[in-house]
TIRO-2110 file (N, C-alpha, C; in Angstrom, 1 decimal):
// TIRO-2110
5.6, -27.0, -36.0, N, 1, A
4.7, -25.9, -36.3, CA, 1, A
3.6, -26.0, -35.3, C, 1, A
3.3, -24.8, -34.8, N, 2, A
2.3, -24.5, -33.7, CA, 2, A
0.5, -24.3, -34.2, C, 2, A
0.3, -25.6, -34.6, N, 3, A
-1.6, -25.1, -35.6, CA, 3, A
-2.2, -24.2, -34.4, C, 3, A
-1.9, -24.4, -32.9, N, 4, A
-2.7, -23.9, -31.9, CA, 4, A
-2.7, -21.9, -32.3, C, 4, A
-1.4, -21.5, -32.7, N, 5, A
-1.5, -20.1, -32.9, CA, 5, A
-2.0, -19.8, -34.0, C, 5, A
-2.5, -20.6, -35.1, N, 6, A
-2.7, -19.7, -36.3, CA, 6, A
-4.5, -20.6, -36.9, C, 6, A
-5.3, -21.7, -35.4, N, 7, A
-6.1, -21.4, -36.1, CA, 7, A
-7.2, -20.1, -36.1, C, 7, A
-6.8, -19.2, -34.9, N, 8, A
-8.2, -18.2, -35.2, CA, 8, A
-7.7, -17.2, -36.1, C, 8, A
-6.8, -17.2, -36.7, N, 9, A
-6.5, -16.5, -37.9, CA, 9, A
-6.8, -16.7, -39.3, C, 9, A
-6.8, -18.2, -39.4, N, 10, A
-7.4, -18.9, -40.5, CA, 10, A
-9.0, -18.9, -40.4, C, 10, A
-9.6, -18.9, -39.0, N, 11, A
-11.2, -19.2, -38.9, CA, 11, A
-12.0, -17.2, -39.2, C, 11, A
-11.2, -16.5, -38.8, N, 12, A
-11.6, -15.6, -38.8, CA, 12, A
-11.2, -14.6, -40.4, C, 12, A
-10.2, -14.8, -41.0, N, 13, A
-10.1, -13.9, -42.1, CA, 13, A
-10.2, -15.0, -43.0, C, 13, A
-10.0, -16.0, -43.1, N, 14, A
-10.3, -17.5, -44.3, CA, 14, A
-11.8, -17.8, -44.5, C, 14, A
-12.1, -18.0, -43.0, N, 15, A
-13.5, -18.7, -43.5, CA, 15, A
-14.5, -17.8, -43.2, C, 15, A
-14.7, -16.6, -42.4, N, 16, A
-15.3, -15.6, -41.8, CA, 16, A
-15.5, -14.1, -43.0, C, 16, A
-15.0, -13.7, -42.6, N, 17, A
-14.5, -12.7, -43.8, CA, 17, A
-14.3, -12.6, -45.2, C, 17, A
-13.3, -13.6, -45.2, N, 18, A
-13.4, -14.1, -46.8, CA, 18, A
-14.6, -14.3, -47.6, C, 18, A
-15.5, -15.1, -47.0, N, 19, A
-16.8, -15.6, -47.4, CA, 19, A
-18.3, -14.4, -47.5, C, 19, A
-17.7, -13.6, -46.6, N, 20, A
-18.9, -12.5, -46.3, CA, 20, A
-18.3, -11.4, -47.7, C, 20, A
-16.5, -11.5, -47.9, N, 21, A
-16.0, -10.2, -48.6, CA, 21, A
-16.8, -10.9, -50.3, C, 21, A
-16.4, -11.8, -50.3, N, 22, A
-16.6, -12.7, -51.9, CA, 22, A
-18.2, -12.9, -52.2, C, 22, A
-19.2, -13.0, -51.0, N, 23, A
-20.5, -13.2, -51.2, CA, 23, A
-20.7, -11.9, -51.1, C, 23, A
-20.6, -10.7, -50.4, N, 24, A
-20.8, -9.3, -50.6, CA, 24, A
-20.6, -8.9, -52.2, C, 24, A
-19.7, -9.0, -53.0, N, 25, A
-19.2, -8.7, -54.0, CA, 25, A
-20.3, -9.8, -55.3, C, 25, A
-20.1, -10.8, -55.2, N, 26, A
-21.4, -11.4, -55.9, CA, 26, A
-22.6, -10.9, -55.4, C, 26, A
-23.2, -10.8, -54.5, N, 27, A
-24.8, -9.9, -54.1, CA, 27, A
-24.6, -8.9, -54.9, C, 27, A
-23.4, -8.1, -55.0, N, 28, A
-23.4, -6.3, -55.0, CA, 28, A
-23.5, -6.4, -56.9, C, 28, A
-22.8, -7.6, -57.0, N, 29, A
-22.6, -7.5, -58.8, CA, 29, A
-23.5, -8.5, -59.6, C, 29, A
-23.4, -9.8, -59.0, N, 30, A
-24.0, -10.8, -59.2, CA, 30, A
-23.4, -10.9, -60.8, C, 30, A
-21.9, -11.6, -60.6, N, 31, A
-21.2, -11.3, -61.3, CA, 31, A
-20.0, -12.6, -61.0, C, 31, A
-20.3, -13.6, -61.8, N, 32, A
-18.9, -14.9, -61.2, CA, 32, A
-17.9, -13.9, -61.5, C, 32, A
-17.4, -13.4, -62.5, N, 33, A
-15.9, -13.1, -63.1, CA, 33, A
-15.4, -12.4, -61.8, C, 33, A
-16.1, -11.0, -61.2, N, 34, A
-16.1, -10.2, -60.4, CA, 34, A
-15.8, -11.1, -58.7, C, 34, A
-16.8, -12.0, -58.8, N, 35, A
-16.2, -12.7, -57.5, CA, 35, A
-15.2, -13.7, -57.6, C, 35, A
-14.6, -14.2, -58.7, N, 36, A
-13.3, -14.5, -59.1, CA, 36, A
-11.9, -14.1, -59.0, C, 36, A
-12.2, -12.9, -59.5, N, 37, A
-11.3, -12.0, -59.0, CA, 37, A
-11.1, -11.6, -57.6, C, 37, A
-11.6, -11.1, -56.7, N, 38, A
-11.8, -11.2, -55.3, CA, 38, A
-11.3, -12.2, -54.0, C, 38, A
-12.0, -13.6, -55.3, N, 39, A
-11.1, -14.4, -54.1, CA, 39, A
-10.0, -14.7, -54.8, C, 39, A
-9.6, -14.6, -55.8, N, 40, A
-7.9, -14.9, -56.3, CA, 40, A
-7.3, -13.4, -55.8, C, 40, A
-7.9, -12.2, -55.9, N, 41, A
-6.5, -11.7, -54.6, CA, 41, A
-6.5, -11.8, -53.4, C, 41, A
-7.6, -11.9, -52.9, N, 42, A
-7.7, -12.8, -51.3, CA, 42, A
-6.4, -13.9, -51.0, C, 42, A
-6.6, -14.8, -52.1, N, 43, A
-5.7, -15.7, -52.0, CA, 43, A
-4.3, -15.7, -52.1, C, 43, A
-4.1, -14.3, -52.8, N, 44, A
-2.8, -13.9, -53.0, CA, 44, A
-2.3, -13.0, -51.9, C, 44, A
-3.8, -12.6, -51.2, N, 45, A
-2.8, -11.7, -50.2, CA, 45, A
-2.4, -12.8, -49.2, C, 45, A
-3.3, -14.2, -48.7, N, 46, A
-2.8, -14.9, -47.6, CA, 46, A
-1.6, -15.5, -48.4, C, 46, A
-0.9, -15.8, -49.6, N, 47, A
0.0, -16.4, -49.4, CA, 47, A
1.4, -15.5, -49.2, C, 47, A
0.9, -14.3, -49.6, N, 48, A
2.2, -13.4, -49.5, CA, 48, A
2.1, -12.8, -47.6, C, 48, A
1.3, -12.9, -47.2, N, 49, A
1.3, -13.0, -45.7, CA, 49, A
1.5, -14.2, -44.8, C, 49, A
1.4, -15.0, -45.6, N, 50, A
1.3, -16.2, -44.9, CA, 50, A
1.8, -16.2, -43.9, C, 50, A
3.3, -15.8, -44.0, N, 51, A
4.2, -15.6, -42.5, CA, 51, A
4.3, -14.9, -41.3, C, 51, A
2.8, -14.0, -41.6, N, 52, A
2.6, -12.9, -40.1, CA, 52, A
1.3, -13.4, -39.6, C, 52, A
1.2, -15.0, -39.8, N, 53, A
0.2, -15.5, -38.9, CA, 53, A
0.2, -15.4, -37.0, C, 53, A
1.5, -15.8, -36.4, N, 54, A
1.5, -15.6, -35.3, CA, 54, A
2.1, -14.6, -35.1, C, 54, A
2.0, -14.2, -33.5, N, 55, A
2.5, -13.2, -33.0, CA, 55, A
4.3, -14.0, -32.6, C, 55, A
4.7, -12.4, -32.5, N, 56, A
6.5, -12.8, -31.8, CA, 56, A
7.1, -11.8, -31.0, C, 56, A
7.4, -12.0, -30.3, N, 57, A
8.2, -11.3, -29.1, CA, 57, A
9.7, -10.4, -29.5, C, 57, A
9.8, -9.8, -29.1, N, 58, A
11.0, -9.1, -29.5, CA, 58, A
12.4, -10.0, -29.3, C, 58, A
12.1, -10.8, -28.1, N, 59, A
13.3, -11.5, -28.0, CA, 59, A
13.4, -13.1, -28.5, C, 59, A
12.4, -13.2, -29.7, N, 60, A
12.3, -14.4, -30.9, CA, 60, A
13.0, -13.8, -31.8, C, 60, A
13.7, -12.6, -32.3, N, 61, A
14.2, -11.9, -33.5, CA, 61, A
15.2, -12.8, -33.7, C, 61, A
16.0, -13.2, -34.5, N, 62, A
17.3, -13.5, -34.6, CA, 62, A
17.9, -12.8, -36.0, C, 62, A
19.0, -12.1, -35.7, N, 63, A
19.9, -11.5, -37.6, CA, 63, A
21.2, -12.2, -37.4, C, 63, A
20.9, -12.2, -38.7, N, 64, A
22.2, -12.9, -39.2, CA, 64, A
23.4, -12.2, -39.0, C, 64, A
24.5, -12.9, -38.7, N, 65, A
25.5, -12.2, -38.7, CA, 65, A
26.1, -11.4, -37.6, C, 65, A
25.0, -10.9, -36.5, N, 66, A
24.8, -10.3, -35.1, CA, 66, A
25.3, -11.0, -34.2, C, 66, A
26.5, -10.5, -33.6, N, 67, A
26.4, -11.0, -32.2, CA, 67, A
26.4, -10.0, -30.8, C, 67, A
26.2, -10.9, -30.1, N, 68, A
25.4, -9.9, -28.8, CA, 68, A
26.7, -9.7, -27.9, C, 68, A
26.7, -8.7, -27.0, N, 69, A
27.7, -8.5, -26.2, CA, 69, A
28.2, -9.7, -25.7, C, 69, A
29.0, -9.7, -25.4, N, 70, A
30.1, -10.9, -24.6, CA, 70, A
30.2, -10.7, -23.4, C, 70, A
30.1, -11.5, -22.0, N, 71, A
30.3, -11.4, -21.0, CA, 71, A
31.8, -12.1, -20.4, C, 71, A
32.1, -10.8, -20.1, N, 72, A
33.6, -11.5, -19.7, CA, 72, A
33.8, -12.1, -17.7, C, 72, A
END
């Protein structure tokens, strides 16, 4: 696993964002329950994304079951 591609994704919507979205929401309500909520779907959205941390090239794809022309 490559940490070099996925840490400005973690520093910028984990610790950057996240923090400004969850402390925006406590300022705005001044409300634990309300900023509980917030960060528990935060957290649900990074784990259901988890996988579109890096970027990929078109010719990283691989499908199952495909095969590519044959050179004779």
């Amino acid at each position: 696993m490559n940490l070099e591609s996925i840490w400005k994704p973690f520093v910028l919507y984990t610790c950057l964002l996240g923090l400004l979205t969850v402390g925006g929401v406590y300022l705005a309500t001044h409300s634990g329950l309300y900023m509980l909520v917030v960060a528990g779907g935060g957290l649900l959205l990074v784990v259901l994304g988890g996988g579109a941390a890096g970027q990929m090239g078109a010719s990283n794809v691989e499908h199952a079951g495909e095969k590519g022309a044959e050179i004779e």
